[in-house]
N, CA, C and O of each residue as an XYZ file, in Angstrom:
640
protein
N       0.834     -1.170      0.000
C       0.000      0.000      0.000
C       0.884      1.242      0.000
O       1.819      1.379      0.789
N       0.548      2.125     -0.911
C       1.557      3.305     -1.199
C       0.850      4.056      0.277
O      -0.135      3.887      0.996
N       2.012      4.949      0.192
C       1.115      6.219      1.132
C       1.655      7.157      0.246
O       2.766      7.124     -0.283
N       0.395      8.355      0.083
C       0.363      9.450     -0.791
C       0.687     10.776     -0.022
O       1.077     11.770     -0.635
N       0.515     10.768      1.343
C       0.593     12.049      2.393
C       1.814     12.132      2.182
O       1.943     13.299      1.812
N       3.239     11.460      2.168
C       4.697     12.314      1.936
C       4.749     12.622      0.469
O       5.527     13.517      0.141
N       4.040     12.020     -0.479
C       4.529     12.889     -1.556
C       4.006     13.722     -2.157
O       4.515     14.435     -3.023
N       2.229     13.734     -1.516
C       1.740     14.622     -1.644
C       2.158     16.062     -0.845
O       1.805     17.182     -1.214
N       2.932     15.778      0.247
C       3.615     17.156      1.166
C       5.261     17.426      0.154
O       5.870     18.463      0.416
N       5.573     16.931     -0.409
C       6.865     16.947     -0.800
C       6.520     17.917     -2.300
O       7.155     18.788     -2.895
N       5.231     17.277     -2.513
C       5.038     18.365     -4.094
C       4.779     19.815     -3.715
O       5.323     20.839     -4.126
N       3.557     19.593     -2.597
C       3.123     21.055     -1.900
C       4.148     22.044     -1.735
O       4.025     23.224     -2.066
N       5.689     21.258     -0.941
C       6.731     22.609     -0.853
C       7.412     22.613     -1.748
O       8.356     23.402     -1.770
N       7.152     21.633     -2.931
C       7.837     22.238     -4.211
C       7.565     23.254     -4.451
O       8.331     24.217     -4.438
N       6.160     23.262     -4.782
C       5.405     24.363     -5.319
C       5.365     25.446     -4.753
O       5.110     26.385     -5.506
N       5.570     25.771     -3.357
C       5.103     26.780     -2.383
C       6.372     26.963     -1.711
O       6.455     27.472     -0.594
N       7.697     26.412     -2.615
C       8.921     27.076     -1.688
C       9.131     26.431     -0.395
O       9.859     26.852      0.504
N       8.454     25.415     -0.389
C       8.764     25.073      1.407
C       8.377     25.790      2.430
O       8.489     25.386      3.588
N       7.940     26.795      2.148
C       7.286     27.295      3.537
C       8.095     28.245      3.989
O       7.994     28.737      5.113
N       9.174     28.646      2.914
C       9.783     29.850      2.814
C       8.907     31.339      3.349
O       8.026     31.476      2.500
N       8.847     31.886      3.839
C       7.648     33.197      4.171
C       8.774     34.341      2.937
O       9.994     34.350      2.778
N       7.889     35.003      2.411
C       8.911     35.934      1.604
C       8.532     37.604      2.234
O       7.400     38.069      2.094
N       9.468     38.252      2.811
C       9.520     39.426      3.417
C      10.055     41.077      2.216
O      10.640     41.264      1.149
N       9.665     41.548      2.837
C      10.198     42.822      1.986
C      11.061     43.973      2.921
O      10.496     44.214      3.987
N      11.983     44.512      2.756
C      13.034     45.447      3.244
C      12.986     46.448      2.611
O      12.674     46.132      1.463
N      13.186     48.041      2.742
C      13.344     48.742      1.976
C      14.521     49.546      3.200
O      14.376     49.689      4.414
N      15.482     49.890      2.448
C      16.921     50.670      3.512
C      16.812     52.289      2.650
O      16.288     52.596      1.580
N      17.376     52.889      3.419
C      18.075     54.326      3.216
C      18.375     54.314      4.344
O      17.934     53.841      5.391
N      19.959     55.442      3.724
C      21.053     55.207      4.292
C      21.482     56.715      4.314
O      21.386     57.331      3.253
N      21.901     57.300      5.322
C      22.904     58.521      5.321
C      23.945     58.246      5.089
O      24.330     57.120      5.404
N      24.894     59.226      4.397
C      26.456     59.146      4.346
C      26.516     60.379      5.149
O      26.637     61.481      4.616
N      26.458     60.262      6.041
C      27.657     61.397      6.885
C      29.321     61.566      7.296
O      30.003     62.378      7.921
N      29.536     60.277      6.546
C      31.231     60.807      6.135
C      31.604     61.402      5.337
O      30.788     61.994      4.631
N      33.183     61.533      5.047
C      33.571     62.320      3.993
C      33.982     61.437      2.728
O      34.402     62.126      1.799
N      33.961     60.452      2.558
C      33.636     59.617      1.494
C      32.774     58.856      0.791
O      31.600     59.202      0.921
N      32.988     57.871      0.040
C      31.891     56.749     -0.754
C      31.330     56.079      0.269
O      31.990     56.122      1.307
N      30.015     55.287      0.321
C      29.892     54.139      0.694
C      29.318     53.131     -0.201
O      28.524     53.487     -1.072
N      29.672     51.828     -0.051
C      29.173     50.849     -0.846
C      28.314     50.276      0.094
O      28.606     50.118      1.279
N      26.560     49.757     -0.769
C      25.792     49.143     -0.273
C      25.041     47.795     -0.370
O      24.060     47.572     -1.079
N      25.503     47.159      0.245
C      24.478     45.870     -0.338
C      24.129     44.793      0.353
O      24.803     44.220      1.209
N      22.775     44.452     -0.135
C      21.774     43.894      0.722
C      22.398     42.143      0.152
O      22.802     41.615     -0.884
N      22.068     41.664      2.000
C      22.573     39.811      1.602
C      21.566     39.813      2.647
O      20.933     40.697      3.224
N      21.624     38.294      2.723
C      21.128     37.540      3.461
C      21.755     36.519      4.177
O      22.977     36.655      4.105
N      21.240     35.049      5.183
C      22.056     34.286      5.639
C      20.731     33.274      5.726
O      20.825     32.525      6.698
N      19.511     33.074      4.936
C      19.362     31.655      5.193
C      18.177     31.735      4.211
O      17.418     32.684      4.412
N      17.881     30.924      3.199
C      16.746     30.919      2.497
C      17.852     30.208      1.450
O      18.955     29.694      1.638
N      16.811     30.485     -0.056
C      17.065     29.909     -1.357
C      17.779     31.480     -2.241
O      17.274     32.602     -2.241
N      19.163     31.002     -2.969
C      19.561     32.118     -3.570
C      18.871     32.715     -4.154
O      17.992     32.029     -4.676
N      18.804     33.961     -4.394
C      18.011     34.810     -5.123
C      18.728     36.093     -5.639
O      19.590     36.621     -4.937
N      18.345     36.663     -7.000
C      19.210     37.286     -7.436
C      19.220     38.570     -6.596
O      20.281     38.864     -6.045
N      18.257     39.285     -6.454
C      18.056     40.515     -5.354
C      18.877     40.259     -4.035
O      18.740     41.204     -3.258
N      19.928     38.967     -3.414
C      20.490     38.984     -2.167
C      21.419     38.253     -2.639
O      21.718     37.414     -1.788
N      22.099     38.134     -3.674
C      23.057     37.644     -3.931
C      24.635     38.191     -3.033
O      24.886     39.381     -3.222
N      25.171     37.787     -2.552
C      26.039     38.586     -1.674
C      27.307     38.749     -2.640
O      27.352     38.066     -3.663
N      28.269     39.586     -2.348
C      29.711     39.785     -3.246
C      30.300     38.366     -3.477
O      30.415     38.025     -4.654
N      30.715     37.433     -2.445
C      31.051     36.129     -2.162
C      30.210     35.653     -3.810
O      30.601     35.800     -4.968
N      29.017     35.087     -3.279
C      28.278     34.413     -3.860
C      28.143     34.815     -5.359
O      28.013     33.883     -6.152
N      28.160     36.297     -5.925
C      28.390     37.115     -7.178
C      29.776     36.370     -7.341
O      29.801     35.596     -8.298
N      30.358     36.413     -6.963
C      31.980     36.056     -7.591
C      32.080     34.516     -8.198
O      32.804     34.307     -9.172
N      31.303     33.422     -7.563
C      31.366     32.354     -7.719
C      30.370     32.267     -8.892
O      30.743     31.506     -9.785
N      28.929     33.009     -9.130
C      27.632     32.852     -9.923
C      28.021     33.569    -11.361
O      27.510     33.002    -12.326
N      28.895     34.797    -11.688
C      29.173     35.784    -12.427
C      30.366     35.981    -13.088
O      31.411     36.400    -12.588
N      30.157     35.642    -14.299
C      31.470     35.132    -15.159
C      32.019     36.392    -15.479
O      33.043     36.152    -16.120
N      31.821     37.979    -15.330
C      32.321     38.877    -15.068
C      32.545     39.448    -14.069
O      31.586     39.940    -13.474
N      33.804     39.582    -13.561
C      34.462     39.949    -12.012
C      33.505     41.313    -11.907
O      32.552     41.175    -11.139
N      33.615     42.560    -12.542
C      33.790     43.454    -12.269
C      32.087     44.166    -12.542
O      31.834     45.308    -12.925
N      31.217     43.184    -12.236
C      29.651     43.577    -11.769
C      29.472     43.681    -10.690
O      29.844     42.744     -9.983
N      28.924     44.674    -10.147
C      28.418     44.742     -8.794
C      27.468     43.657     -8.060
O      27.258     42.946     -9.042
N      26.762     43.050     -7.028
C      25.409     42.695     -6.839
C      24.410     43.768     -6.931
O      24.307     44.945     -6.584
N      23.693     42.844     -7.563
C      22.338     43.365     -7.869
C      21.714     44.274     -6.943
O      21.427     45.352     -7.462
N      21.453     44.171     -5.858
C      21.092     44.939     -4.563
C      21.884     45.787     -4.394
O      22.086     45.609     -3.193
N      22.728     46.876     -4.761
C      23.833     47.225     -4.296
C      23.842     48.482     -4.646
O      23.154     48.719     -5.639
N      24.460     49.499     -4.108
C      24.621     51.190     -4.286
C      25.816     51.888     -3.842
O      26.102     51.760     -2.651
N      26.400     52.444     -4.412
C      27.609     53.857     -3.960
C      26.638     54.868     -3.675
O      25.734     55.129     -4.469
N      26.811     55.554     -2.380
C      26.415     56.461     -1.845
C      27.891     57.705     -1.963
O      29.102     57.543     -1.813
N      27.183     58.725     -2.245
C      28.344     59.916     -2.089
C      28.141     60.536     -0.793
O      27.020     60.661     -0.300
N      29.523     61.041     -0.071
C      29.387     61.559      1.007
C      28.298     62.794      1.046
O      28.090     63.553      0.100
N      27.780     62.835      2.065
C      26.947     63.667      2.608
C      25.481     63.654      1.896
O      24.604     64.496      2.091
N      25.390     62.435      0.961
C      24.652     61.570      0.783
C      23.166     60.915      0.682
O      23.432     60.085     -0.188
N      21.976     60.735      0.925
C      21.044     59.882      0.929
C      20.685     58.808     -0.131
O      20.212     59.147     -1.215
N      20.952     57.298      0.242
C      20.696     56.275     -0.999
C      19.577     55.763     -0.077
O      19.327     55.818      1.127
N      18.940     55.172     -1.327
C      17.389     53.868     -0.812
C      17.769     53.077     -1.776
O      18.147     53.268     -2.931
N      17.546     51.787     -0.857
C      17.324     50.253     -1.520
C      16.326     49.952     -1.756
O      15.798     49.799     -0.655
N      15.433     49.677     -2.700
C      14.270     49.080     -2.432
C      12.996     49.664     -2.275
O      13.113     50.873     -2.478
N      11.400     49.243     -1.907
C      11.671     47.459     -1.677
C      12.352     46.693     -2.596
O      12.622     46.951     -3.769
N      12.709     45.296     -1.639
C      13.046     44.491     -2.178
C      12.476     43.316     -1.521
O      12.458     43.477     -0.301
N      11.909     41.963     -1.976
C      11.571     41.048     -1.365
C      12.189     39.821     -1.645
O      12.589     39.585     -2.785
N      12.309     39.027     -0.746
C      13.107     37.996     -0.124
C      12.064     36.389      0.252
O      10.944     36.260      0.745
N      12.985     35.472     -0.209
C      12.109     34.155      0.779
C      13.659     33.890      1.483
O      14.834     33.850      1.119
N      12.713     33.711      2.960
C      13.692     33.443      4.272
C      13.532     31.678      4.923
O      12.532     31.068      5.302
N      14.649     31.356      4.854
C      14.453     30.226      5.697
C      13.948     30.587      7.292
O      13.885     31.722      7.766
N      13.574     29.190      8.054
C      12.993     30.132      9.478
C      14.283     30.513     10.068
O      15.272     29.880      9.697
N      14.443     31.602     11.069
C      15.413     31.983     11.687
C      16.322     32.858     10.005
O      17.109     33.729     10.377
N      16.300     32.793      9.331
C      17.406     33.564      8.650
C      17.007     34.843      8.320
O      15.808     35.103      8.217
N      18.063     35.866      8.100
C      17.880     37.319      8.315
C      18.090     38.000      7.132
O      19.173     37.804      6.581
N      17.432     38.631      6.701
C      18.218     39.782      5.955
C      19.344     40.776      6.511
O      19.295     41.333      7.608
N      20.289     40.894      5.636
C      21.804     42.447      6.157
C      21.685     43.443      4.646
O      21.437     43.456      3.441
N      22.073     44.184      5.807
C      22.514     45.213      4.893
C      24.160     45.242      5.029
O      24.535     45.413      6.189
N      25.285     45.094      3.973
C      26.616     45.090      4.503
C      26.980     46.351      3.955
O      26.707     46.496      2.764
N      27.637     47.478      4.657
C      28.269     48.217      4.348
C      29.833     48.457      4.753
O      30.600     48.295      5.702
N      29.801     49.003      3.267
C      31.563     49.428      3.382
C      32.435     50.632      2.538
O      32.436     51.004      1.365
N      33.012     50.950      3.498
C      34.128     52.588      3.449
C      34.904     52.743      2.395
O      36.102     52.469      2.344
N      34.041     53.313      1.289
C      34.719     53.280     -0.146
C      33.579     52.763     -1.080
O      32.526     52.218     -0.748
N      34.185     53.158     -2.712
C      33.060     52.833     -3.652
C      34.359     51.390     -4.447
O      35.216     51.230     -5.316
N      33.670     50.732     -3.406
C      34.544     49.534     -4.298
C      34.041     48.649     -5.190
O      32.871     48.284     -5.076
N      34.972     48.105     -6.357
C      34.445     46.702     -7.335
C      33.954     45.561     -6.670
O      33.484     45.665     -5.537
N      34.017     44.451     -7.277
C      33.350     43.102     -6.315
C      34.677     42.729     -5.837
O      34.806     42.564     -4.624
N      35.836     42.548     -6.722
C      37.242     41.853     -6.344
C      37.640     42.975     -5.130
O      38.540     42.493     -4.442
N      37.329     44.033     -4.764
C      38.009     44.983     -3.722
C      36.844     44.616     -2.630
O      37.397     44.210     -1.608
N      35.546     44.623     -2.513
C      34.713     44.258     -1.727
C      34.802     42.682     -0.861
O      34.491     42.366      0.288
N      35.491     41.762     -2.242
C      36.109     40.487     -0.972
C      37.212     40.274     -0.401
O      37.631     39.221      0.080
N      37.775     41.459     -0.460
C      39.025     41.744      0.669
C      38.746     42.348      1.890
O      39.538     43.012      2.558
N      37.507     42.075      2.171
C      36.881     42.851      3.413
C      36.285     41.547      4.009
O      35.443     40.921      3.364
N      36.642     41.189      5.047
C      35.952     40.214      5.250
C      35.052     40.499      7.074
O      35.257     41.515      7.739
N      34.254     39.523      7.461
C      33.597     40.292      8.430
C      34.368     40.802      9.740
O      35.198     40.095     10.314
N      34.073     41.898     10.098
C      35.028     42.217     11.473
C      35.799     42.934     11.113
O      36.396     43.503     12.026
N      36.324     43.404      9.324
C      37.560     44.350      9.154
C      36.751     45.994      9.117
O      35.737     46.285      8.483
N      37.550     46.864      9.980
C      37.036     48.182     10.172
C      36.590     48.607      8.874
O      36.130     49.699      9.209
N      36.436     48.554      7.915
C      36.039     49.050      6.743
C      34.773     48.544      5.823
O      34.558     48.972      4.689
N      33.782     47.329      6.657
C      32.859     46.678      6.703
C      32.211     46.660      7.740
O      32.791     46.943      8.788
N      31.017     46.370      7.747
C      29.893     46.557      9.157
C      28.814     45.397      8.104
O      28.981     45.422      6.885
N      27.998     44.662      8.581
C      27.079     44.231      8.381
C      26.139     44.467      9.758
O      26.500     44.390     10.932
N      24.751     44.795      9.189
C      23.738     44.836      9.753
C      22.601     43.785      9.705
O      22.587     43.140      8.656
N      21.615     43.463     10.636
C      20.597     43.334     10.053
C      19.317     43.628      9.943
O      18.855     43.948     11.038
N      18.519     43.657      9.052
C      17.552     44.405      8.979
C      16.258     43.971      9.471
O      15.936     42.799      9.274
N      15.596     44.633      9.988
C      13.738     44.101     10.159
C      13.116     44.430      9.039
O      13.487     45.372      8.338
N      11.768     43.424      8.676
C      10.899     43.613      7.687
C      10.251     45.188      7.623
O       9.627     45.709      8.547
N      10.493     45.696      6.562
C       9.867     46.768      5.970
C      10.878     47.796      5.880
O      11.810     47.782      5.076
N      10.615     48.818      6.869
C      11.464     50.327      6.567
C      12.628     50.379      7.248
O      12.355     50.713      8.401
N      14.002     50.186      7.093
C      15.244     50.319      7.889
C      15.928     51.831      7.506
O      16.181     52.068      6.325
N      16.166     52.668      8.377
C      16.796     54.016      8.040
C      17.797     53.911      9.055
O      17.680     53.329     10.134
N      19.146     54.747      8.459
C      20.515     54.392      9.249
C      21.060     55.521      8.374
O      20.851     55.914      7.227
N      22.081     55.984      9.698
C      22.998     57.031      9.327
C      24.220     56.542      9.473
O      24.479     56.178     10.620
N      25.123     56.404      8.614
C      26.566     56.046      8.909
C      27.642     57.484      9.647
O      27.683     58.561      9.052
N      28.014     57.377     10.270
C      28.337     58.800     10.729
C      29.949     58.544     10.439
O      30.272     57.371     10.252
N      31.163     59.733     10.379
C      32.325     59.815     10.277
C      33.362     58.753     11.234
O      32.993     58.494     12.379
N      34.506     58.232     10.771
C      35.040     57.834     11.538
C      35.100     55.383     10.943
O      34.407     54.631     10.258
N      36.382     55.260     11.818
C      36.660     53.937     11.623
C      37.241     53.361     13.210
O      37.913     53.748     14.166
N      36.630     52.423     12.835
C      35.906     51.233     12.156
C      34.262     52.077     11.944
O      33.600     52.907     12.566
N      34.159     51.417     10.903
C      32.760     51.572     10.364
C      31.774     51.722     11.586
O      32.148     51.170     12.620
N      30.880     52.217     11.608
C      29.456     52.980     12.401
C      28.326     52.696     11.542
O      28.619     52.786     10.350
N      27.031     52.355     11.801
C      26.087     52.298     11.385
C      25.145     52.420     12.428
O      24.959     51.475     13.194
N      24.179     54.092     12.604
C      23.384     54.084     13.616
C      21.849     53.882     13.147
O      21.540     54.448     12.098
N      20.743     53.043     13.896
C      19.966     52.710     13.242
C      18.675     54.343     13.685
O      18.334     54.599     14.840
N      18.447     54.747     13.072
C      17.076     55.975     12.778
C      15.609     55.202     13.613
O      15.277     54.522     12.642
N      14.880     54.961     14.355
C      13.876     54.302     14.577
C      12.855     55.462     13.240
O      13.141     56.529     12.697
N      12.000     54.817     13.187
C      10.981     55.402     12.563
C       9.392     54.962     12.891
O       8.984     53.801     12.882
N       8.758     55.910     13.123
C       7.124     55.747     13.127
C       6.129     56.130     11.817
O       5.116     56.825     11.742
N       6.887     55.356     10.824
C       5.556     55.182      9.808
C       6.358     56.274      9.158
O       7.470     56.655      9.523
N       5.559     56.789      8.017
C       6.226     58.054      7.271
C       6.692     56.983      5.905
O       6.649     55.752      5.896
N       7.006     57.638      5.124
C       7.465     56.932      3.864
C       9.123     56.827      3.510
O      10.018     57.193      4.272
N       9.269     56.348      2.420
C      10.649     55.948      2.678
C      11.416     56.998      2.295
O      10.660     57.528      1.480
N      12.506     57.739      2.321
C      12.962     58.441      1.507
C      13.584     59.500      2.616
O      13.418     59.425      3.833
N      14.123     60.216      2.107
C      14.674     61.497      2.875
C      14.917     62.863      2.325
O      15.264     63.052      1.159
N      14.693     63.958      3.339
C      15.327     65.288      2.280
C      16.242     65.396      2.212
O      17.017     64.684      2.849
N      16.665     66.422      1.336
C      17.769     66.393      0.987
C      18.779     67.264      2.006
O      18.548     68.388      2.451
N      19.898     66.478      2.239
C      20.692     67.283      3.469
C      19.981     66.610      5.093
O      20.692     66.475      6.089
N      18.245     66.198      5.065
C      18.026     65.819      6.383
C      18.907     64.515      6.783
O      20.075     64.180      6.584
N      17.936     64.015      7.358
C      18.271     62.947      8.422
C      17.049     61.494      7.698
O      15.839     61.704      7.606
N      17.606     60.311      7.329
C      16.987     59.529      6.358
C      15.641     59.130      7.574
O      14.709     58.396      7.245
């Protein structure tokens, strides 16, 4: 006697991702230093996706070195960039980041940073609106903005 309940559950999370929940992030970012910043959104647990492809993972997927990830932005000092939205499927427990780093670097200069070097910060983000000011100074800083609702974006010269 077959049993149909495992493969009937095995097609279900074919189809439906496994039970992946898919979230959305949207970042802006102050540059309040006196240089570039590079921005880009990864993750740490779900199914690859091109929107969270991390530098790492670009280098191994991307038969041209010298593309950025997809998610990704140079901010000019004194600055306001927005990511997004962007939406995501998360394994349970896995997070979305935002990784930033001190300078407008290529992908091959971005994996010479690895986590913990003053010139990188990874964050991570909660679902929906993340606003952060990077302020002057090393090792890298990333202060997070709370926000109550309001839309995404910032003026120009304010506070994101």
């Amino acid at each position: 006697m077959t049993r149909p309940a495992p493969i009937l559950s095995l097609l279900l999370c074919l189809l439906t991702g496994c039970a992946t929940p898919t979230r959305s992030f949207t970042v802006v970012v102050k540059n309040d230093t006196p240089h570039e910043l590079t921005l880009v959104l990864t993750k740490d647990g779900g199914p690859v996706e091109t929107d969270w492809i991390s530098p790492e993972e670009s280098a191994t997927l991307t038969p041209q070195r010298d593309e950025l990830p997809v998610s990704s932005v140079v901010v000019p000092a004194g600055k306001v960039a927005q990511i997004g939205p962007v939406k995501g499927r998360f394994d349970p427990g896995g997070r979305a980041l935002l990784r930033v780093y001190a300078g407008a670097f290529d992908l091959d200069q971005m994996l010479t940073f690895p986590r913990g070097d003053p010139m990188r910060i990874d964050v991570v983000l909660h679902d929906g609106l993340n606003r952060f000011i990077v302020p002057q100074g090393l090792p890298l800083e990333v202060q997070r903005v709370e926000t109550s609702g309001g839309t995404p974006g910032a003026t120009p010269g304010g506070t994101p």
